[in-house]
C-alpha positions in Angstrom: 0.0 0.0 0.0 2.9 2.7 1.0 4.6 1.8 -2.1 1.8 2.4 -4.3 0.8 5.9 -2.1 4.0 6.9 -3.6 3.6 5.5 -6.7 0.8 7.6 -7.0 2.5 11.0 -5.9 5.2 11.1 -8.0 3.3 10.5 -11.5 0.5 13.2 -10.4 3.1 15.6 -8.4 3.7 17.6 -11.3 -0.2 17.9 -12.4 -1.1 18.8 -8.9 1.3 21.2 -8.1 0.8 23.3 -11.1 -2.3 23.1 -13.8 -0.7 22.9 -17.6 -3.4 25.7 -18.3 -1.8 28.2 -16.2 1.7 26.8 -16.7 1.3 26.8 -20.8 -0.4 30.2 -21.0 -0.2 32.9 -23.5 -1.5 36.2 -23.3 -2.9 37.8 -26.0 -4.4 40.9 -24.6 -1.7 43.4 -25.1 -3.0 46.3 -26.8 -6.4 44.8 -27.3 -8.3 47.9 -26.3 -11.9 46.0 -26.9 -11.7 43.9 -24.1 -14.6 44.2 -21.3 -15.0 43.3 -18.0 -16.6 39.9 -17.3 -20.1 39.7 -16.3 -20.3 36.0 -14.9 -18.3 33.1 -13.7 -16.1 31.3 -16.7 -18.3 28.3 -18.6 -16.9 26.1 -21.2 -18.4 26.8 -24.6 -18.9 24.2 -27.2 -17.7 25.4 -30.4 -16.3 22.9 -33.0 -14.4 23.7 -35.9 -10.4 25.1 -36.7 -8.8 27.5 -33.7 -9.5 29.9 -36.7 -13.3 29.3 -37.1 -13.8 29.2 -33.4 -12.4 32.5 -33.1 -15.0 33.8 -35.8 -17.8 32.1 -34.2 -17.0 33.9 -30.7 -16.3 37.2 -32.5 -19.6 36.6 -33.8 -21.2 36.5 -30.6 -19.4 39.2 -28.8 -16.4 37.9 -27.3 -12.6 38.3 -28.2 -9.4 35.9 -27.5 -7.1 37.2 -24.7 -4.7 33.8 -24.4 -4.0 29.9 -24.9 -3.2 27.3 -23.3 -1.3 24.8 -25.0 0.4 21.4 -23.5 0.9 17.4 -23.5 0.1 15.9 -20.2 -1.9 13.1 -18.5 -5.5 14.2 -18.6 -6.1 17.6 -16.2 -9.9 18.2 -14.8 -12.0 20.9 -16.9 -11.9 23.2 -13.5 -7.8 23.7 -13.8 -8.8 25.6 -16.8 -12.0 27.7 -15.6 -9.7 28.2 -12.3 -7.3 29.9 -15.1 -10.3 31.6 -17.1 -11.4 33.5 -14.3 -7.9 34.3 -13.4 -7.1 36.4 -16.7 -10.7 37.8 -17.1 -12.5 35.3 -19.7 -16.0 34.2 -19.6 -15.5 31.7 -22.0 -13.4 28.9 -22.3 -13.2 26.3 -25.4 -11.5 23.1 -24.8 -9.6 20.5 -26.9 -7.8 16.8 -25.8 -6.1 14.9 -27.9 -5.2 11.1 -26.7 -1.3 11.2 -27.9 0.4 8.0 -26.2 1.0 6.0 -22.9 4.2 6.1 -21.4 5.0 3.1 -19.6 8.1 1.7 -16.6 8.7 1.2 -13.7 9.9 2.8 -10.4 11.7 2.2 -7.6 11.0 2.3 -4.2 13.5 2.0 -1.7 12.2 1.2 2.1 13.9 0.2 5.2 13.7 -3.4 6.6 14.5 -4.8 10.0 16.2 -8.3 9.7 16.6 -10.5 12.6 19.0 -13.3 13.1 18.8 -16.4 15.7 21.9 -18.0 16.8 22.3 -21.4 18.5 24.8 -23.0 19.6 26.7 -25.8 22.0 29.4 -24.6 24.2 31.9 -26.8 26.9 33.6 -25.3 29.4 36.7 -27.4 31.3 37.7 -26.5 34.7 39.5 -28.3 38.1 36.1 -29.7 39.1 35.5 -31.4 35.2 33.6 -30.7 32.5 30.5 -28.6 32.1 28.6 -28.8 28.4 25.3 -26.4 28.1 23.4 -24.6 25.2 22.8 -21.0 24.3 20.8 -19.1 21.5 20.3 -15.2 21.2 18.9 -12.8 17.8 20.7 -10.2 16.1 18.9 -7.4 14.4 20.2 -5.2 11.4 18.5 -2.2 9.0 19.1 -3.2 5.5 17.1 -1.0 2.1 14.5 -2.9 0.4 14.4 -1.6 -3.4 11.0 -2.9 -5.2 10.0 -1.9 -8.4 6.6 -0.8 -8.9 5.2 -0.9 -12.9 3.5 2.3 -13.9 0.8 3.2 -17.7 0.4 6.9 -17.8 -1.9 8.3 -20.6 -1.2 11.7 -22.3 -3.0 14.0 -24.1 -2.4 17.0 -26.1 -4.8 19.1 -24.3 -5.4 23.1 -25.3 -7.6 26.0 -24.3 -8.4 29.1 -26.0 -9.7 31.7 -23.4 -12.1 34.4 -24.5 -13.4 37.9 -23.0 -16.4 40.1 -24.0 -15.9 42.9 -25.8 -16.9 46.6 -25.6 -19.3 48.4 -28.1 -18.1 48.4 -31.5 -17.2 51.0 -33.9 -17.8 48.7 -36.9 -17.7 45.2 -36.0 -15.8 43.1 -38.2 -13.0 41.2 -37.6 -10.2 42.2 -40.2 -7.6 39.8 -42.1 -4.8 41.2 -44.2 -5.0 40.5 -47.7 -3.1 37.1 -49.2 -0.9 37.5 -51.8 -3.5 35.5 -54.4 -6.1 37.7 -52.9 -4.3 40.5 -53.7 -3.7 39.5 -57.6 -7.3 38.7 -57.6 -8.6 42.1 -56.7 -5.4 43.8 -58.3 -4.6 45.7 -55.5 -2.3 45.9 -52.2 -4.5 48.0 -50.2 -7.9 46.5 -48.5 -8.7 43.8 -45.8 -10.5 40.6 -45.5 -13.6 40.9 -43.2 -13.7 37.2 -41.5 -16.1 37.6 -38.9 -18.9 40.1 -38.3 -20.2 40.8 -34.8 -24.2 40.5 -34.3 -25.9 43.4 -33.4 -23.2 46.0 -34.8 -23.0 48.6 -37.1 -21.8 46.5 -39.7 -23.9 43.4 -39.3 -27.1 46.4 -39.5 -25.5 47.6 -42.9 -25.6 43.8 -44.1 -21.9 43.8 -44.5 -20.9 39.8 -44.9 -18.0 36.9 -43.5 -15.5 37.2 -46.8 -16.9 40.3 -48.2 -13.7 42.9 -48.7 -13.4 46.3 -48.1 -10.9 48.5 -50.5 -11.8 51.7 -49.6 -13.6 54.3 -46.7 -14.9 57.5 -48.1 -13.4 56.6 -51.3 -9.8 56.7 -50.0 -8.0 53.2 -50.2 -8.5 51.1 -46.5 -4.0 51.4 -45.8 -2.4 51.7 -42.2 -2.9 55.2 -42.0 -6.8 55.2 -42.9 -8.3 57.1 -40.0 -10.5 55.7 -37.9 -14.6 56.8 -37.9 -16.2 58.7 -35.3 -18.9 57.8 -33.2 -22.2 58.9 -35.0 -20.4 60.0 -38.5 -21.5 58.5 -41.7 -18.7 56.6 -43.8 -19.2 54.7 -47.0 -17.1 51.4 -47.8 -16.3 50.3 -51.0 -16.8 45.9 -51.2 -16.2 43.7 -53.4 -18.5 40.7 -52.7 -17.9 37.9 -55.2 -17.4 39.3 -58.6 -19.4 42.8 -58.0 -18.5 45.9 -56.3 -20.9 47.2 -54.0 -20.9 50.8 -52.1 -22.5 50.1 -48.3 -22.9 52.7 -45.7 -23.1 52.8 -42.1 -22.6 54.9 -38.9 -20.1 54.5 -36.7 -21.0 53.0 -33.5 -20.2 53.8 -30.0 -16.4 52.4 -30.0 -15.6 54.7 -32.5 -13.3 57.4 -31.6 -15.0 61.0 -30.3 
């Protein structure tokens, strides 16, 4: 029983003592000036797909990654990674684990043993008066290690978390990719973004602007580094191409617009 208690302690020590979730984490938050304050306790969300498309489905929805987790380990309990969630502000957590293989040995455990030896014997003793013959017996007892090997089958997973907060009121509400170089030799142009996600409820969603639609200009200037940003309340036309037309759509900047 000891030897297993130990067993058992040394292949979960490092699990115990510090969660992969929190151990593995990265922050993405940095200069991510959408983030709000959570509203409730962390949940796990169940949202299939690509990191990628779970990203756009949450963007979707209102929320925006701050961090990962990332790690192989033996399995770790869902609440190591809500413990985590709640630690850096998410309200959302999407999981993923991966069986990757079983690692499998042996260890050993060295104890101390008493040992206790019996000696008997026959003894004669001679003297002036004759002979005497009698018997004796007594124990010895020593401390000697005991090594025994105990066999051990760990499984490990590849086991992630993407960690998501809500956001603040829009300005827009899309979630911008830079162009790909065949995107860009298909719309002959360097300047413009992908939109790959559009927030419900936002300015943009209200103007009907769409997942893939992309926007090449604002106020007929060309969408480039230095494009300023709207206002809240002003009135800004964006030039799309959606599939193989080119569409003018307008909309008013919502309340995470600048002043």
């Amino acid at each position: 029983m000891k030897a297993n208690w130990l067993v058992a302690g040394m292949l979960g020590g490092v699990v115990a003592c510090s969660s992969g979730y929190s151990q593995f984490y990265s922050d993405y938050s940095q200069g991510n000036k959408s983030i709000a304050p959570a509203t409730s306790a962390p949940k796990v969300a169940n949202v299939s797909g690509t990191p990628k498309e779970v990203i756009y489905t949450m963007f979707t929805n209102g929320y925006t990654l701050v961090g990962e987790s990332s790690f192989n380990a033996p399995s770790e309990d869902t609440s190591q990674a809500l413990t985590q969630a709640k630690k850096v502000g998410a309200e959302y957590v999407v999981l993923r684990s991966n069986y990757t293989n079983t690692v499998s040995g042996s260890i050993p455990i060295t104890t101390q043993q008493n040992v206790t030896s019996r000696t008997n014997g026959t003894a004669t003793a001679y003297g002036t008066g004759g002979m005497a013959t009698g018997t004796y017996s007594g124990t010895t007892t020593t401390t000697v290690p005991v090594t025994t090997y105990t066999p051990y089958s760990v499984r490990r997973y590849d086991q992630s978390a993407l960690y998501f907060a809500p956001m603040k009121e829009p300005c827009l509400g899309v979630l911008p990719e830079e162009l790909s170089d065949d995107e860009k030799i298909m719309l002959g142009t360097n300047k413009g973004l992908r939109v790959a996600a559009v927030r419900k409820g936002s300015p943009a969603y209200d103007a009907d602007i769409l997942p893939n639609d992309y926007i090449l200009t604002v106020n007929q200037q060309p969408v480039i580094d230095t494009t300023p940003a709207p206002k809240t309340g002003q009135k800004m036309e964006l030039g799309i191409v959606r599939g193989r037309n080119r569409i003018s759509v307008q909309f008013i900047g919502g309340p995470g617009c600048t002043e």
